[in-house]
C-alpha positions in Angstrom: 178.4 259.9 -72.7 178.3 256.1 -73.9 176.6 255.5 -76.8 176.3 259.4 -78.1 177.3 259.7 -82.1 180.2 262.0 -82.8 179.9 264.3 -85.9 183.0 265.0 -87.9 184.2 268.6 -86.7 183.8 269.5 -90.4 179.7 269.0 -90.6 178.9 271.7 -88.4 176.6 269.4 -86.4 176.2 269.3 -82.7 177.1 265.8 -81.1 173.9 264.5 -79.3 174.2 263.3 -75.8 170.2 261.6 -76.2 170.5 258.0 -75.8 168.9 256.0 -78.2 165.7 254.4 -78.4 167.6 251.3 -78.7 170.0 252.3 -76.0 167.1 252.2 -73.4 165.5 249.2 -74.3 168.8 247.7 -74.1 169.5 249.0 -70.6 166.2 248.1 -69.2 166.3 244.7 -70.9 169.7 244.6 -68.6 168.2 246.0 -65.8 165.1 243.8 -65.6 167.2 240.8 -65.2 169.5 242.2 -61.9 168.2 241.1 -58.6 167.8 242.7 -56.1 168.5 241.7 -52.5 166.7 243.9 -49.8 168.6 243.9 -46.5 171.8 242.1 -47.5 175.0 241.7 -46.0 172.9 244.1 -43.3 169.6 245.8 -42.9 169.0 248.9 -44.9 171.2 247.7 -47.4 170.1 246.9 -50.9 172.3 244.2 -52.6 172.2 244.0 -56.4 172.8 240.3 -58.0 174.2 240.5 -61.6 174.4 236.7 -61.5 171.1 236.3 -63.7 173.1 238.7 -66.3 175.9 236.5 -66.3 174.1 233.4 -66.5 172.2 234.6 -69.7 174.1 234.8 -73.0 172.0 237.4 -74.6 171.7 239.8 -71.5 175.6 239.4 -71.4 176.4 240.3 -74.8 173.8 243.6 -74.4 175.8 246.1 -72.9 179.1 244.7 -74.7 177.4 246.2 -77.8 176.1 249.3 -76.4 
């Protein structure tokens, strides 16, 4: 899983799948700023806009660093 911290196989410690605290606050920090579109291209259909992730540097950069 993204984001988990592997322990050396030597240190007898159990690798933690958890996500972070800062792991979620980065993915909703992400996922506030997608759009989403209700019935687009067709009806039923919800259509998710990452163009206000791209246009901000910071919201960009996020899950780079995750």
């Amino acid at each position: 899983m993204a984001g988990a911290q592997p322990h050396s196989a030597n240190s007898g410690e159990v690798m933690s799948l958890t996500p972070s605290h800062a792991q979620l606050d980065a993915a909703r920090f992400i996922k506030e700023r997608v759009r989403t579109v209700q019935d687009w291209p067709q009806p039923g259909v919800q259509f998710h806009d990452i163009t206000p992730v791209l246009q901000d540097r910071r919201a960009l950069r996020t899950p780079i660093d995750l």
